[in-house]
Jmol script that loads the backbone (N, CA, C; Angstrom):
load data "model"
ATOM      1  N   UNK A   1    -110.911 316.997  48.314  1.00  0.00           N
ATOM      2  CA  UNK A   1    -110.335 317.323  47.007  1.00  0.00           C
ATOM      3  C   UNK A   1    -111.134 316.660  45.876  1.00  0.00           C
ATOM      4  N   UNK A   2    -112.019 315.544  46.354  1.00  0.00           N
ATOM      5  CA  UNK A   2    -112.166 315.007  45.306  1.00  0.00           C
ATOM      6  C   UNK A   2    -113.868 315.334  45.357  1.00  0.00           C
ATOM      7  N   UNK A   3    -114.174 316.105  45.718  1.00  0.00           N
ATOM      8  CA  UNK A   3    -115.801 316.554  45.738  1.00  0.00           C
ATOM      9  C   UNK A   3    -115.911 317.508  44.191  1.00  0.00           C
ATOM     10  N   UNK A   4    -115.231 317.856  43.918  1.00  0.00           N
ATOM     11  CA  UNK A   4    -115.076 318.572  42.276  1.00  0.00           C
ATOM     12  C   UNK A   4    -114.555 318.001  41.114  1.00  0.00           C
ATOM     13  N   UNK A   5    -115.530 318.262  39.846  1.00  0.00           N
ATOM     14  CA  UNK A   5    -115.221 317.522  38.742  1.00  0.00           C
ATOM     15  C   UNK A   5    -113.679 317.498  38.637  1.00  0.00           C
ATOM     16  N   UNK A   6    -113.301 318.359  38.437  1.00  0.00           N
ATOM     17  CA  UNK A   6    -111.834 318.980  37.507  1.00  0.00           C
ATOM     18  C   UNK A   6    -110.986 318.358  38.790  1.00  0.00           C
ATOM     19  N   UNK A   7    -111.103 318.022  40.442  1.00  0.00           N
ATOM     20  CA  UNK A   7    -110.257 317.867  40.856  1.00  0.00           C
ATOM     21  C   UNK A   7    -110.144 316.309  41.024  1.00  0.00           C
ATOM     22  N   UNK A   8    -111.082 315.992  41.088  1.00  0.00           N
ATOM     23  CA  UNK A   8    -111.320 314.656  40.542  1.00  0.00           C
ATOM     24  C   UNK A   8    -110.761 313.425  39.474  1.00  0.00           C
ATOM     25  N   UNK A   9    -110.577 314.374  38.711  1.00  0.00           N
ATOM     26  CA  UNK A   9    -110.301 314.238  37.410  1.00  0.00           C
ATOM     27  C   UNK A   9    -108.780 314.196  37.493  1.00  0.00           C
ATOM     28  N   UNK A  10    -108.325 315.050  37.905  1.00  0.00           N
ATOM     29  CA  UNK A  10    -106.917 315.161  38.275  1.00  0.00           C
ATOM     30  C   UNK A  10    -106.371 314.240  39.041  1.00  0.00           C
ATOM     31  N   UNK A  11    -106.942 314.194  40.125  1.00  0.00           N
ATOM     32  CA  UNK A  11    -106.056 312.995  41.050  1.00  0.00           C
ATOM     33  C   UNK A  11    -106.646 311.567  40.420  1.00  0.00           C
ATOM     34  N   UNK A  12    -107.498 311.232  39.466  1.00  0.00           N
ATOM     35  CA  UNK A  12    -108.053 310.160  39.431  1.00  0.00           C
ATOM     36  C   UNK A  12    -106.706 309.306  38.812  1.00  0.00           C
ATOM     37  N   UNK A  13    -106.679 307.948  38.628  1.00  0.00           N
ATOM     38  CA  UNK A  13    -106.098 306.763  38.098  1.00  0.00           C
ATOM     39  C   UNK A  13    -105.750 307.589  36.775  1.00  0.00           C
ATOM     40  N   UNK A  14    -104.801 306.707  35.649  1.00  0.00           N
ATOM     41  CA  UNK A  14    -104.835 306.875  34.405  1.00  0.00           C
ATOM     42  C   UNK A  14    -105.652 305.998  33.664  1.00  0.00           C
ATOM     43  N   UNK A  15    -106.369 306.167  32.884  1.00  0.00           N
ATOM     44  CA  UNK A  15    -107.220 305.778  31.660  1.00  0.00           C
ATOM     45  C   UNK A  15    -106.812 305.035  30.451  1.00  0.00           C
ATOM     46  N   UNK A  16    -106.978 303.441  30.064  1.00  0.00           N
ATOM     47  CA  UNK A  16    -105.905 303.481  28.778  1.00  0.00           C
ATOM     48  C   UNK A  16    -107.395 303.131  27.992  1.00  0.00           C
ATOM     49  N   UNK A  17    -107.298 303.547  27.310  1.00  0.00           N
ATOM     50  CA  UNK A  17    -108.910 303.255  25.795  1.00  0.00           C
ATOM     51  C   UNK A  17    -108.483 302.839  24.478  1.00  0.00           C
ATOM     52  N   UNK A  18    -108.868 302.377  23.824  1.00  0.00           N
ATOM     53  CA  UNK A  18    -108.945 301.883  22.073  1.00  0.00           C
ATOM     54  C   UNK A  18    -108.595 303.153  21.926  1.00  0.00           C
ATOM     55  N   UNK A  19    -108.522 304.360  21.980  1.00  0.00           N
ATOM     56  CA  UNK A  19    -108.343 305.571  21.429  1.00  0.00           C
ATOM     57  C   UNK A  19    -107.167 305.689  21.811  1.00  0.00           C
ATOM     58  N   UNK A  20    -106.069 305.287  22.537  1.00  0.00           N
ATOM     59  CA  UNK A  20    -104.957 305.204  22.854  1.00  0.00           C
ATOM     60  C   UNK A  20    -104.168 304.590  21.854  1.00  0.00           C
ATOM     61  N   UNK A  21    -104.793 303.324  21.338  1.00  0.00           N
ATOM     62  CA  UNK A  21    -103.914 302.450  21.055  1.00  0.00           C
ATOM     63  C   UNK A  21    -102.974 302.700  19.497  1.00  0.00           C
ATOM     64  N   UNK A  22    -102.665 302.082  19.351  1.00  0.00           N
ATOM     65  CA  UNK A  22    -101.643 302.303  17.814  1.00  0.00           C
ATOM     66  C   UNK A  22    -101.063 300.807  17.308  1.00  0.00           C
ATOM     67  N   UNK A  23    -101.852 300.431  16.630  1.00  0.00           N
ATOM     68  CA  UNK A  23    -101.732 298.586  16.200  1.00  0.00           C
ATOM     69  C   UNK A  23    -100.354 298.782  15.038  1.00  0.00           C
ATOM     70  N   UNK A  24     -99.509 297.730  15.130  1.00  0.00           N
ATOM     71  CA  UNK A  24     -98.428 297.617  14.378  1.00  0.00           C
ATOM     72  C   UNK A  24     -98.492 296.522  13.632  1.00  0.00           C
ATOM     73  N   UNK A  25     -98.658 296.391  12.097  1.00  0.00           N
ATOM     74  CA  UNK A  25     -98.689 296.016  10.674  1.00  0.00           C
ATOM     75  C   UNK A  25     -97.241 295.543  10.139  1.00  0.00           C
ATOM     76  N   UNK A  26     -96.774 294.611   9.985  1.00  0.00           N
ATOM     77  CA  UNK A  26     -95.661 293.719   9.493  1.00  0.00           C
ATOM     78  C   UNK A  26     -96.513 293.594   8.300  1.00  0.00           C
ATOM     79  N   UNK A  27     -95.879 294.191   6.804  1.00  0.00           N
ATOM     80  CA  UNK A  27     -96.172 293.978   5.355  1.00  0.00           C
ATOM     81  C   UNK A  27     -95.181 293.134   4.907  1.00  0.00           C
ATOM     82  N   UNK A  28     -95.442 292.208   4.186  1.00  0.00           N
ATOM     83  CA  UNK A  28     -94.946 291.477   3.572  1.00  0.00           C
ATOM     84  C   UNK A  28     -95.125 291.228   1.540  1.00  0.00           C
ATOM     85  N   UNK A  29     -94.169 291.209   0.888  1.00  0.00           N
ATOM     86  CA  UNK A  29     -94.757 290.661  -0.341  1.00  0.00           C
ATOM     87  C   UNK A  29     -95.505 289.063  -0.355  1.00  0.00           C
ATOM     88  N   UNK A  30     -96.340 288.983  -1.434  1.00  0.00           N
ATOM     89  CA  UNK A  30     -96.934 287.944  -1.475  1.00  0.00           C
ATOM     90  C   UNK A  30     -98.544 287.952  -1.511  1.00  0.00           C
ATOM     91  N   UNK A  31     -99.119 286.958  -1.415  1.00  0.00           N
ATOM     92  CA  UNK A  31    -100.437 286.860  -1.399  1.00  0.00           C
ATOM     93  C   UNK A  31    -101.441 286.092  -0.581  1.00  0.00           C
ATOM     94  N   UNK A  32    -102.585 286.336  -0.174  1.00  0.00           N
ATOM     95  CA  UNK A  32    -102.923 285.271   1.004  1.00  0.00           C
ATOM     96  C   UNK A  32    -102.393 284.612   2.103  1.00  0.00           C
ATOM     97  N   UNK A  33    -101.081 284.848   2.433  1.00  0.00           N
ATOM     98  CA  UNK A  33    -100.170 284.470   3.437  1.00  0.00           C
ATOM     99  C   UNK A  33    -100.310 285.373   4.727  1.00  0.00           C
ATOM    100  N   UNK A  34    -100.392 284.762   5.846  1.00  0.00           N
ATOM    101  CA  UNK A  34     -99.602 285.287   6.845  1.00  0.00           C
ATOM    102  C   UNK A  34     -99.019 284.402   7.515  1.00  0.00           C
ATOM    103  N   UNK A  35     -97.791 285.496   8.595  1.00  0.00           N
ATOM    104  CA  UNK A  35     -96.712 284.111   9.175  1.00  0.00           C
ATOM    105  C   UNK A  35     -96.620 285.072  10.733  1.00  0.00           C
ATOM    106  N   UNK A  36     -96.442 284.379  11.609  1.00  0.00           N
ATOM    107  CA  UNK A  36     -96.264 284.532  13.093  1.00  0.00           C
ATOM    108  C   UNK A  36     -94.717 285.291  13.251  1.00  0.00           C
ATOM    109  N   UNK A  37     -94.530 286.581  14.323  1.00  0.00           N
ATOM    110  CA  UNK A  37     -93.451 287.427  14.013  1.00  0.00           C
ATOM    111  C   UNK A  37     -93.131 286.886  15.402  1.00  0.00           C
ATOM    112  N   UNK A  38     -91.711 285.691  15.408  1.00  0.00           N
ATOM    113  CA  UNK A  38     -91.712 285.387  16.586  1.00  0.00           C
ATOM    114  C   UNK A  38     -90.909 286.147  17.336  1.00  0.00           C
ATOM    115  N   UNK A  39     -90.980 287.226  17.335  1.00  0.00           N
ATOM    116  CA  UNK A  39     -90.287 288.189  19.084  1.00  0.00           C
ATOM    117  C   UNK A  39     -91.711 288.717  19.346  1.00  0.00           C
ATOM    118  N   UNK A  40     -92.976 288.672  18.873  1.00  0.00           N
ATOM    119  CA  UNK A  40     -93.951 289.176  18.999  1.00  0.00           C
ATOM    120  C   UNK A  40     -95.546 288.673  19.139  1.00  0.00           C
ATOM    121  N   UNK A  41     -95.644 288.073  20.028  1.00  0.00           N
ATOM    122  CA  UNK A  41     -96.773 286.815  19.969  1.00  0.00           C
ATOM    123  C   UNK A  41     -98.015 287.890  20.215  1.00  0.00           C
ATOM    124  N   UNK A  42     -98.806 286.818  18.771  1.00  0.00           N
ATOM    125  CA  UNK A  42    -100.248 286.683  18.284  1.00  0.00           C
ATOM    126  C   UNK A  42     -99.791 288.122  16.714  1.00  0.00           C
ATOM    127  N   UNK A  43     -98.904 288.647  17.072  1.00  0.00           N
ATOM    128  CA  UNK A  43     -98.661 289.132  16.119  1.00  0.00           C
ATOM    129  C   UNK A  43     -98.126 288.580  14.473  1.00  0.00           C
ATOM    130  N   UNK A  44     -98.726 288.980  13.328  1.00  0.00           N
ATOM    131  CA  UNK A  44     -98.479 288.336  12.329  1.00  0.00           C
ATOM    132  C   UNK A  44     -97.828 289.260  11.092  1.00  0.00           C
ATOM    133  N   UNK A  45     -96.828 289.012   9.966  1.00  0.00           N
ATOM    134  CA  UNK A  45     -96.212 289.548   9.107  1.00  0.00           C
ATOM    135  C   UNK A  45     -97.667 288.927   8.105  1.00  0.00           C
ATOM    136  N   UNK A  46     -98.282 290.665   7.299  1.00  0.00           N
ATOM    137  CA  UNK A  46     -99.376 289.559   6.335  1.00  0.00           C
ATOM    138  C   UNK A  46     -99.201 290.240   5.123  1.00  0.00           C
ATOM    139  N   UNK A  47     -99.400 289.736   4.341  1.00  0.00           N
ATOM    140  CA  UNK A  47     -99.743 290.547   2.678  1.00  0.00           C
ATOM    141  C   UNK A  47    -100.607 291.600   2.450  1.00  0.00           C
ATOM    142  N   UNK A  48    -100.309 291.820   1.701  1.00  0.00           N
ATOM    143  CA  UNK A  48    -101.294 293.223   1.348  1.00  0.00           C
ATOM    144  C   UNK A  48    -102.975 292.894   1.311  1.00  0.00           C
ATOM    145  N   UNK A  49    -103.495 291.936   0.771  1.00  0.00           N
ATOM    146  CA  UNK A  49    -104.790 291.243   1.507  1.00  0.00           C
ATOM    147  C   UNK A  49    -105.051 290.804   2.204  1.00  0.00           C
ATOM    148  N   UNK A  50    -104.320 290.611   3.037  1.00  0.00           N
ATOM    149  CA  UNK A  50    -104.327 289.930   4.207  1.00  0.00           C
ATOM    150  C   UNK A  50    -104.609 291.525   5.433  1.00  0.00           C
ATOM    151  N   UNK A  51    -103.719 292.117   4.757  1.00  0.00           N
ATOM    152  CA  UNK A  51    -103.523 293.292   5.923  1.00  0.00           C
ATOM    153  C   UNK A  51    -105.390 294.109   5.509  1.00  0.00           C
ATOM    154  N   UNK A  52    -105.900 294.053   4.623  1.00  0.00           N
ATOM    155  CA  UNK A  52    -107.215 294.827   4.460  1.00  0.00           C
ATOM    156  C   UNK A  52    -108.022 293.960   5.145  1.00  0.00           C
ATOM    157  N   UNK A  53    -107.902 293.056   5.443  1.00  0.00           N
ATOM    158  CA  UNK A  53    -109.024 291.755   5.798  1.00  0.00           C
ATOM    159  C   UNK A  53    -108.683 292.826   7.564  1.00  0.00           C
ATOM    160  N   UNK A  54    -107.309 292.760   7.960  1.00  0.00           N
ATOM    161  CA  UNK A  54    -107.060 292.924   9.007  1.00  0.00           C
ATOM    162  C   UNK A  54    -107.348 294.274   9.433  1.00  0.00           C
ATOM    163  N   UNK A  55    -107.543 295.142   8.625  1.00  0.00           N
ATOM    164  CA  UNK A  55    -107.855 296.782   9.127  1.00  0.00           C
ATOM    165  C   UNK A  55    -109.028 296.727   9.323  1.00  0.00           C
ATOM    166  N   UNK A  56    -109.867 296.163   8.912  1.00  0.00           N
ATOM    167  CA  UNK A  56    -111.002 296.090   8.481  1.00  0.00           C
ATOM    168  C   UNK A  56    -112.264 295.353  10.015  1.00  0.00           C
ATOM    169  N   UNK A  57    -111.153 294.417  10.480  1.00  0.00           N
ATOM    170  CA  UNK A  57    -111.430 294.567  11.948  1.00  0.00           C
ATOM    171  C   UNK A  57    -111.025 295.645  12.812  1.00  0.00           C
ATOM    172  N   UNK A  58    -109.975 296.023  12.483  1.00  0.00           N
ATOM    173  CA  UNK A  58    -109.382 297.029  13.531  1.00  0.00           C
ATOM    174  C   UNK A  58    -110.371 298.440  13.839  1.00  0.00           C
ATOM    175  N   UNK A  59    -110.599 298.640  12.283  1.00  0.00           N
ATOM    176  CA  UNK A  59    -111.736 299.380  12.507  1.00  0.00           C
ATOM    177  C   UNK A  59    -113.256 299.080  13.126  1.00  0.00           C
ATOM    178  N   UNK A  60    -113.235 297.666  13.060  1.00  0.00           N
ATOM    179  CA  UNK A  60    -114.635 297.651  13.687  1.00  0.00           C
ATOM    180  C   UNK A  60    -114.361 297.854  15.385  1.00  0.00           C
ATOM    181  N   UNK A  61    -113.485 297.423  15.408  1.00  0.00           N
ATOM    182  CA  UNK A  61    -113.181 297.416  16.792  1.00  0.00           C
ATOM    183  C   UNK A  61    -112.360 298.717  17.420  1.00  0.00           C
ATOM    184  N   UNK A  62    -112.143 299.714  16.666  1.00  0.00           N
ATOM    185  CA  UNK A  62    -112.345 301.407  16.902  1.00  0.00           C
ATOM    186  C   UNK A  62    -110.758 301.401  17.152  1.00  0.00           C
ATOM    187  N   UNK A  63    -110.252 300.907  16.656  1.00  0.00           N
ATOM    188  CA  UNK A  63    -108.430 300.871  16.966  1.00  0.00           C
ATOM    189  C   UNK A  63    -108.600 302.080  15.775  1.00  0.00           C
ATOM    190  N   UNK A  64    -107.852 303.450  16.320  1.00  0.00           N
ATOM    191  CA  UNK A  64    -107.651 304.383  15.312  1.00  0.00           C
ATOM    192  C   UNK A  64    -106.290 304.510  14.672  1.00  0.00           C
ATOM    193  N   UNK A  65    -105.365 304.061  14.898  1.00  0.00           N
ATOM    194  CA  UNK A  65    -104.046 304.052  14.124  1.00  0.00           C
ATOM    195  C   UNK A  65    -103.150 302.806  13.571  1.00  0.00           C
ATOM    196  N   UNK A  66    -103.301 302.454  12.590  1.00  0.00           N
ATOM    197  CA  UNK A  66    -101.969 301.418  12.591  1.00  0.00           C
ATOM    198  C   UNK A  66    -100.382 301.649  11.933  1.00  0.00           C
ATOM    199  N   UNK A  67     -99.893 301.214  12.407  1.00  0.00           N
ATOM    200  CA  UNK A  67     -98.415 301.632  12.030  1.00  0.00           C
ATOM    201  C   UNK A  67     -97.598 300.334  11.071  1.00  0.00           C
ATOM    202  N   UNK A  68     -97.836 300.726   9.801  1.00  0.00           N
ATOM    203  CA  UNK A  68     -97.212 300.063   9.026  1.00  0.00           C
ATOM    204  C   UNK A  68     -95.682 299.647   8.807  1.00  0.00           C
ATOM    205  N   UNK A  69     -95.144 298.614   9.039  1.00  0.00           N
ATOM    206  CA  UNK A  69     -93.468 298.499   9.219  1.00  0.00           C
ATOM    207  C   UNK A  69     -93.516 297.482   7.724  1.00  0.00           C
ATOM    208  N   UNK A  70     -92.442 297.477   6.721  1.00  0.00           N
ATOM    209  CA  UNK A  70     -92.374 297.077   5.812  1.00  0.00           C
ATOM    210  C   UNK A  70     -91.808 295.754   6.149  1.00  0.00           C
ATOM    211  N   UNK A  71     -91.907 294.298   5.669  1.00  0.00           N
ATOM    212  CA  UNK A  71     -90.882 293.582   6.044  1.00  0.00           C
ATOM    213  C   UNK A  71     -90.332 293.092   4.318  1.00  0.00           C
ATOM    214  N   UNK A  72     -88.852 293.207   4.135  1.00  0.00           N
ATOM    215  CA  UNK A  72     -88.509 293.424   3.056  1.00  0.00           C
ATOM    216  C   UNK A  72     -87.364 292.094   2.768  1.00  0.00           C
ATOM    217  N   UNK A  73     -87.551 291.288   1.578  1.00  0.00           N
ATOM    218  CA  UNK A  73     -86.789 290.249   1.737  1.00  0.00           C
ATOM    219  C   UNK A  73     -85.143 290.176   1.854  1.00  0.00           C
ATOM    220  N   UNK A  74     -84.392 289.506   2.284  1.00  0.00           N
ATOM    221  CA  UNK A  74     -83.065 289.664   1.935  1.00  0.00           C
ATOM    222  C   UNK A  74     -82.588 290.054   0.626  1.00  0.00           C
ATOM    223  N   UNK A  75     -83.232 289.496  -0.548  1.00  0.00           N
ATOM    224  CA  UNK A  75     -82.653 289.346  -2.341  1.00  0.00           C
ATOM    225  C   UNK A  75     -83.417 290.975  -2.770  1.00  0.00           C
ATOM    226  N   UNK A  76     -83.815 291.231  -2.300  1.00  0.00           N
ATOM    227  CA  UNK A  76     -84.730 292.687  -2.335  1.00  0.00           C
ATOM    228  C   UNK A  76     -83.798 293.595  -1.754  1.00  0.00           C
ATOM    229  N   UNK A  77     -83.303 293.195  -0.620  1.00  0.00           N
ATOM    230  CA  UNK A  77     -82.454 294.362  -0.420  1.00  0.00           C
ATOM    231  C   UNK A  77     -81.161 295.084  -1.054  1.00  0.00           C
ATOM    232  N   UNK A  78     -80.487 293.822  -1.479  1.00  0.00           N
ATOM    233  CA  UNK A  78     -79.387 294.202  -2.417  1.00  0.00           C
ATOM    234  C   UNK A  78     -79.692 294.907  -3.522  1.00  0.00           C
ATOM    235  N   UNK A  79     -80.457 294.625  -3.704  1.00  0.00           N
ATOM    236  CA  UNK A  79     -81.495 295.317  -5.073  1.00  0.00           C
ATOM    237  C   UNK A  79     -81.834 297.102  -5.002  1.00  0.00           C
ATOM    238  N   UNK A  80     -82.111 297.461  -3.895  1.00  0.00           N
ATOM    239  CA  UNK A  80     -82.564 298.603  -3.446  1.00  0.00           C
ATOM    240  C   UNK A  80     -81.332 299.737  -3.691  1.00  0.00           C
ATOM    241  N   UNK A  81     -81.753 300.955  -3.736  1.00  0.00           N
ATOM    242  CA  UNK A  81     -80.311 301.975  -3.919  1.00  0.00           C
ATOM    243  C   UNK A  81     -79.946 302.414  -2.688  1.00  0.00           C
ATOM    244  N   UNK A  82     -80.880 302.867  -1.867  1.00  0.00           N
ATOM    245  CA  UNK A  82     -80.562 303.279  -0.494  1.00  0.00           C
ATOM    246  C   UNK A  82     -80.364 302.095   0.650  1.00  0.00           C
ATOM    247  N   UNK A  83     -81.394 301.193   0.649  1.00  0.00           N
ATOM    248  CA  UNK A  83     -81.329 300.171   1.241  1.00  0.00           C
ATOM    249  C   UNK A  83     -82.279 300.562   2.798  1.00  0.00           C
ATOM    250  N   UNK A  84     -82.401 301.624   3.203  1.00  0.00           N
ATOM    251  CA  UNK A  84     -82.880 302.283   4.294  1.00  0.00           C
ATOM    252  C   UNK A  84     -84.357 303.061   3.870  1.00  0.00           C
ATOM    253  N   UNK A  85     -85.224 303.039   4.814  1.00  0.00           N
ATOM    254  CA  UNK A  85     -86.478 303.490   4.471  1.00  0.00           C
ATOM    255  C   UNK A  85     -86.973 305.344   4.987  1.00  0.00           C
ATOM    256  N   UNK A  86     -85.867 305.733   5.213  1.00  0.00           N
ATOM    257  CA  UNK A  86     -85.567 307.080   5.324  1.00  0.00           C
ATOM    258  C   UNK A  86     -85.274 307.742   4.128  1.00  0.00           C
ATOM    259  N   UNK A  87     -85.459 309.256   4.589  1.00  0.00           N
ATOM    260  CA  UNK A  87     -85.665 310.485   3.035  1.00  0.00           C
ATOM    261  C   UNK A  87     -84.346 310.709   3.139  1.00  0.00           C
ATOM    262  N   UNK A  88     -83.616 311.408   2.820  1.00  0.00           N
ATOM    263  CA  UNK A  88     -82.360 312.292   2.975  1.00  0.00           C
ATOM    264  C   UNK A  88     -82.277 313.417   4.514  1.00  0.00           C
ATOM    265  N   UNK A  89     -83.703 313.748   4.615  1.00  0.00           N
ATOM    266  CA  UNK A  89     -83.594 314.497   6.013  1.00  0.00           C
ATOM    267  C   UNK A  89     -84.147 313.630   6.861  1.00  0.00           C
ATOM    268  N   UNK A  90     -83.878 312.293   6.904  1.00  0.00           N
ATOM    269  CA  UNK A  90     -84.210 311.465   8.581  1.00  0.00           C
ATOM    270  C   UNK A  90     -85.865 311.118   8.421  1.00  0.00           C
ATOM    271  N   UNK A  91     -86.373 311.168   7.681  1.00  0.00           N
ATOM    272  CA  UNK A  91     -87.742 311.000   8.289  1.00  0.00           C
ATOM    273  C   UNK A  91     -88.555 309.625   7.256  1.00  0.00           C
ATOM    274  N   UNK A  92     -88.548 308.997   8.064  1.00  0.00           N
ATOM    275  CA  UNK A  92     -89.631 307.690   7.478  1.00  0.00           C
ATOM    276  C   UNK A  92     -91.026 307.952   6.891  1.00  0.00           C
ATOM    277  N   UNK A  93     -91.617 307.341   6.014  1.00  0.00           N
ATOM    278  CA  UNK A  93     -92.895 307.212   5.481  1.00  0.00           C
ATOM    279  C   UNK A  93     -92.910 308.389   4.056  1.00  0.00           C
ATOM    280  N   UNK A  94     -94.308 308.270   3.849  1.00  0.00           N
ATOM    281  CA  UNK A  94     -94.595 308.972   2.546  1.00  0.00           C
ATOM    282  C   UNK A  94     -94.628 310.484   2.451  1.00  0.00           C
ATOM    283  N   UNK A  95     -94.056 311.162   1.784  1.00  0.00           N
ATOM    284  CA  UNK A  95     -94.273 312.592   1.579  1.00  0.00           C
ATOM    285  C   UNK A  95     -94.672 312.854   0.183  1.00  0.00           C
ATOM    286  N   UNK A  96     -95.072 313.989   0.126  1.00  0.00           N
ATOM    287  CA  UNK A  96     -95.034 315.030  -0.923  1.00  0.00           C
ATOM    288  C   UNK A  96     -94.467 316.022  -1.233  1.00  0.00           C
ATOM    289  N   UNK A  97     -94.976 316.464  -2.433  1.00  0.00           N
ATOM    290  CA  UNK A  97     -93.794 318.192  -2.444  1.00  0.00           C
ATOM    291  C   UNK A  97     -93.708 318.695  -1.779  1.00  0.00           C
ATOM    292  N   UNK A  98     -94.994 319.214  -0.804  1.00  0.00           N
ATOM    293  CA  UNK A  98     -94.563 319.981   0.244  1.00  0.00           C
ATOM    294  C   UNK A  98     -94.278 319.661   1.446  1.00  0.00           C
ATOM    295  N   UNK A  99     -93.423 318.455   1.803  1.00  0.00           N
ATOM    296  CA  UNK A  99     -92.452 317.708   2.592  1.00  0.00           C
ATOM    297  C   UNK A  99     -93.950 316.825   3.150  1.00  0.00           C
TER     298      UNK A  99
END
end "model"
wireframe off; spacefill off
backbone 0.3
color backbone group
């Protein structure tokens, strides 16, 4: 079975690559700071310069996605109208007019 590309290929192991991956981004307000996200080791909550310093490897190192999670202070939240980072139809992140 395994004398052919395609069948080969098929029964082979699974593959995990940098092209797999999807790095997760803890934003924080502030400046020059980062702080350790402890349910999440080596992982860090960083500032908005902090986080370009940090893409900036990611890209060298061919990580193609990161997933930005906001981290938002307590006194900030009361503040907010919705309080939740969802649209009206369920869906997180940035849109435009044409959804």
């Amino acid at each position: 079975m395994r004398k052919h590309d395609f069948s080969c290929r098929l029964m082979s192991e699974n593959k995990l690559t940098v092209d797999d991956l999807i790095y997760p981004v803890f934003i924080m307000e502030g400046e020059n700071h980062r702080e350790p996200v402890p349910s999440m080791p080596k992982l860090e909550r960083l500032t908005l310069d902090q986080l370009l310093i940090e893409a900036g490897l990611l890209v060298k190192y061919g990580v193609p996605v990161i997933a930005l999670f906001l981290v938002i202070d307590e006194r900030s939240k009361k503040s907010l109208m919705a309080g939740e980072p969802y649209t009206v139809h369920g869906q997180d992140g940035i849109i435009d007019e044409d959804g």
